[in-house]
N, C-alpha and C positions, 0 to 999 in steps of 0.2 A: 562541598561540591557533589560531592554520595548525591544529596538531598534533590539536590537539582536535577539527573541522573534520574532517581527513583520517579521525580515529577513526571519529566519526559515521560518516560516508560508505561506510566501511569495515563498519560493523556493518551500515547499513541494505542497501549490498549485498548481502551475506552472505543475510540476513534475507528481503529480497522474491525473493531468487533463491529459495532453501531452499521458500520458501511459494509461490512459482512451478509448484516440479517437484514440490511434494504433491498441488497442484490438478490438474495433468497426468496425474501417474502415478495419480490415483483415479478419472481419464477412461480410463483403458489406451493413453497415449500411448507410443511404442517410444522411441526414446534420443533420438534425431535430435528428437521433439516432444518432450520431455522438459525437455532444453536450449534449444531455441527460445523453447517459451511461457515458461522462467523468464526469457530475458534482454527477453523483448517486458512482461513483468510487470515487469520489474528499469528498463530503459530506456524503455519505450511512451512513459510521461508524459512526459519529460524531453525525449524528440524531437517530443511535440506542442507541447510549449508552447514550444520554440522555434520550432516553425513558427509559430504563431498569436504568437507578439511578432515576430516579422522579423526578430530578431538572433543573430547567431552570441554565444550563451552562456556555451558550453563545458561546464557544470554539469548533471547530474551524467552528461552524454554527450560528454566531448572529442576524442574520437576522431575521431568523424564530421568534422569539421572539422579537426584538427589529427593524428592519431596518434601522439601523444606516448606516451611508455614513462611516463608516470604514468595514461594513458586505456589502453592494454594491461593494465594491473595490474589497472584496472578490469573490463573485462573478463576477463581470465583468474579474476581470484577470484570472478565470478557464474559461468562456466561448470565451476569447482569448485566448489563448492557447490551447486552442481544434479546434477551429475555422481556425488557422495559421498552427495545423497539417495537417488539414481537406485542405486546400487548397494547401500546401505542396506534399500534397500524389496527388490532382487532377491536378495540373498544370504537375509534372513530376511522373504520375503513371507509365511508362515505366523504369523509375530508379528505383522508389518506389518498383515492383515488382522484377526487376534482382538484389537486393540488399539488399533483406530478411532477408539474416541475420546478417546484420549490422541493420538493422532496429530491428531487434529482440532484439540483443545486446543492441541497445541504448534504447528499452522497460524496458527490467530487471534493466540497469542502474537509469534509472527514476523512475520506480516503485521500486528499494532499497531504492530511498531518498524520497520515499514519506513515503513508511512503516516508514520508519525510523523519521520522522517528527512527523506523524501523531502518534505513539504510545509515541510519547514525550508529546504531547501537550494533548492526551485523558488522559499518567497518571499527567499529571498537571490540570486539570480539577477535577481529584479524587482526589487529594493527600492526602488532611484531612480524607479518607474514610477507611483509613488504608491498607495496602499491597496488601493483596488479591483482593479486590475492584478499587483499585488506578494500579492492575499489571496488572488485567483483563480488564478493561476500557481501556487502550493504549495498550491490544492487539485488544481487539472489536472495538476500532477508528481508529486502521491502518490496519484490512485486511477485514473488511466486507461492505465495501463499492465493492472492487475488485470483494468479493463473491457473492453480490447483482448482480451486472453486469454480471456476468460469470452465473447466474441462469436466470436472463434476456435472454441472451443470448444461452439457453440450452449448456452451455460447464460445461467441469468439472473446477469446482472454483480451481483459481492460490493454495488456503490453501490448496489444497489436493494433488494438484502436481507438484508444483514447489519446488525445493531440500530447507529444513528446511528455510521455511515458517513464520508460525507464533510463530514457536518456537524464532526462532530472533529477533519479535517484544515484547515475555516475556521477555525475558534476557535484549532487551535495556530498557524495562520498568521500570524490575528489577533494573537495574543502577540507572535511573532516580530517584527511590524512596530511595536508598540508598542516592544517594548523597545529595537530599535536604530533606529527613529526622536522617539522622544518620551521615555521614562526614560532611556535610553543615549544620547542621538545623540551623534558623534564620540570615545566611545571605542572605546580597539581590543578591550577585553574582550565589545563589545556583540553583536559575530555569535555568539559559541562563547555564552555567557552565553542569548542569543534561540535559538540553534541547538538547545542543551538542555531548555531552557524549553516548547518547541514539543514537542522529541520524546515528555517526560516526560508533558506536559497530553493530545498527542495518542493516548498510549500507556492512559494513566488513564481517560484518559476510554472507547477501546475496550473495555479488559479492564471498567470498572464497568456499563456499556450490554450487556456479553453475561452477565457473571454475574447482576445483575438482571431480562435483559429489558426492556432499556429498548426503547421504536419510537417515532420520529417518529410524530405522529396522522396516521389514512388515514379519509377520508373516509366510504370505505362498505368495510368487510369483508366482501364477497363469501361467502367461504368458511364463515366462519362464519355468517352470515345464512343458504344452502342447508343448513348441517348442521341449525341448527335448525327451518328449515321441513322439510325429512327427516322429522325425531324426530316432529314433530306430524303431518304425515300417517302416519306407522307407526303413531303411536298411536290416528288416530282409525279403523285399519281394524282394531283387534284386540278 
């Protein structure tokens, strides 16, 4: 079960680093920002929400605390994978650009399976902390890393406007904590089993809210309320 675990951890790296240095390199970050915002995208979360519980974790940031040749691994494979987009986008930036949005597509793609990773592996770091703590921790480990970045970067953070967001990363939480404390408690299949369960839900549930256009409801639409008082005074001056 470890293995399956190390897997995850391993893709969602991969994954939120990759979706990292897209979002950078589409700002015209040079190398040096390239690789920073992916590993503040890849780790952000992971280092707040150990702050905000008080305890040394280790998940999915070990280093910081220990520097174990298993948290270097960690690391070196998000600063490959940011590094191999980064030279990707420079060798063929003339495809890179006429091919936007596939390139976009394949962002959302990457950054569903990292949310979806990382809000496994944040409520498996809490899980003894009980629900609310354990549901809120793998949402705070899978999207404020992206929000860190996207405030580095003066944009408006992916949680405020990308179609149901971090709502996705409660729910696969929510699963996570259902299954290895209330369907599963005390087996050992119950973290890899809830690990997957979370990434899959949290993954599905991204990719079906952006090909639909799903939105949380907002109260007053702005923008579309100006466009249509616009329309009516153009028309009533013609």
């Amino acid at each position: 079960m470890e293995t399956v675990i190390s897997i995850l951890e391993i893709i969602g790296i991969i994954s939120f680093s990759a979706a990292g240095a897209m979002v950078a390199i589409e700002k015209e970050a040079d190398l040096f920002g390239v690789l920073f915002l992916s590993l503040i995208t890849c780790f952000g979360g992971g280092i707040l929400r150990d702050i905000l519980v008080g305890e040394a974790i280790g998940r999915p940031i070990p280093w910081v605390l220990s520097g174990s040749d298993d948290a270097n691994f960690y690391l070196i494979i998000a600063l490959a994978a940011s590094a191999f987009v980064f030279l990707v986008a420079m060798l063929f930036k003339k495809q890179y650009v006429r091919e936007e949005g596939s390139v976009v597509a394949i962002n959302n793609i990457l950054d569903a399976i990292g949310i979806g990773v990382f809000a496994a592996m944040g409520t498996a770091s809490c899980v003894d902390m009980g629900p609310l703590v354990a549901i809120t921790m793998g949402m705070v480990s899978a999207v404020f890393g992206g929000l860190t970045r996207d405030i580095i970067l003066r944009d408006i953070p992916f949680i405020l406007r990308k179609y149901v967001y971090a709502v996705a990363t409660i729910i696969g939480s929510a699963l996570y904590y259902l299954i290895v404390k209330v369907v599963m408690p005390g087996n050992e299949a119950a973290e890899a089993v809830g690990a997957i369960c979370c990434t899959l839900t949290v993954f599905a549930i991204r990719i079906l809210a952006t090909a639909f256009r799903l939105n949380l409801p907002k109260a007053i639409r702005f923008s579309q309320i100006n466009s249509e008082n616009e329309e009516k005074r153009d028309l009533s001056l013609k």
